[in-house]
N, C-alpha and C positions, 0 to 999 in steps of 0.2 A: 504494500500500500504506500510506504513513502515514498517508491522509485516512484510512484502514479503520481505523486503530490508533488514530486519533485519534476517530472515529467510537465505538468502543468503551468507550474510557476512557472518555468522554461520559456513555456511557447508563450505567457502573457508578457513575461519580459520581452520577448523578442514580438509580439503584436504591439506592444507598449513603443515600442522604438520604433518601428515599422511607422507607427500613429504621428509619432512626431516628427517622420523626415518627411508624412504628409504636410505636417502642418510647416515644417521648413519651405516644401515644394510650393505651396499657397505661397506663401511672404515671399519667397523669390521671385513668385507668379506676380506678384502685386507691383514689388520694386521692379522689375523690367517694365510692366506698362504704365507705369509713376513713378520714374525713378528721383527721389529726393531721400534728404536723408532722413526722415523719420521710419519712413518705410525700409531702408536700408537697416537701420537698429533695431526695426523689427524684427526681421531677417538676421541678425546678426545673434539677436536674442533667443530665435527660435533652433539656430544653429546651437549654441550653448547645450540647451534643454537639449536635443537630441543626441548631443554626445556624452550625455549624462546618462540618456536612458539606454545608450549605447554599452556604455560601461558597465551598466546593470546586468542585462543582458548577456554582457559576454562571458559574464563570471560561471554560465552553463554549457552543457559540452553541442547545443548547436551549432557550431563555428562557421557551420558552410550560410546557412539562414542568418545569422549575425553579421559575415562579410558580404553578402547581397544588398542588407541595409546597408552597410557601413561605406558600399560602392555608390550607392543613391545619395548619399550622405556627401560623399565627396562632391561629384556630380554638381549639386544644388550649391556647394560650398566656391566650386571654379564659377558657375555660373553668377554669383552673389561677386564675384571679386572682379569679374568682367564688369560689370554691373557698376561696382566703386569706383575704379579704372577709368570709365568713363567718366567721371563724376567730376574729377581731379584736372 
């Protein structure tokens, strides 16, 4: 039964992290068609948050599900820096 319970946890963590590099992919969705910089700190915020919940995550032996996020994660991260790049 705790392999199941531990099994679980697993996959909320990694849905958990999953949730927030949507929520990164929104805010970078937002700063590319307004780019200012509030929207960019948003983006920059939500990036935070998702390398946290990434952290979390990776403390279970999903690693292949973990690096899928963690590539979307980057992804959103180059696109956010394109983004400031231009700003400057």
């Amino acid at each position: 039964m705790k392999n199941n319970i531990s099994s679980l946890q697993a996959q909320n963590e990694i849905f958990q992290a999953q949730q927030s590099v949507e929520h990164v992919q929104n805010a970078v969705s937002q700063a590319m068609s307004h780019p200012n910089e509030q929207l960019i700190q948003q983006a920059k915020q939500s990036i935070e948050k998702a390398e946290h919940a990434l952290q979390q995550a990776a403390s279970f032996d999903n690693q292949d599900a973990v690096e899928l996020v963690r590539n979307d994660l980057e992804q959103q991260k180059q696109a956010l820096n394109n983004i400031s790049n231009q700003q400057q």
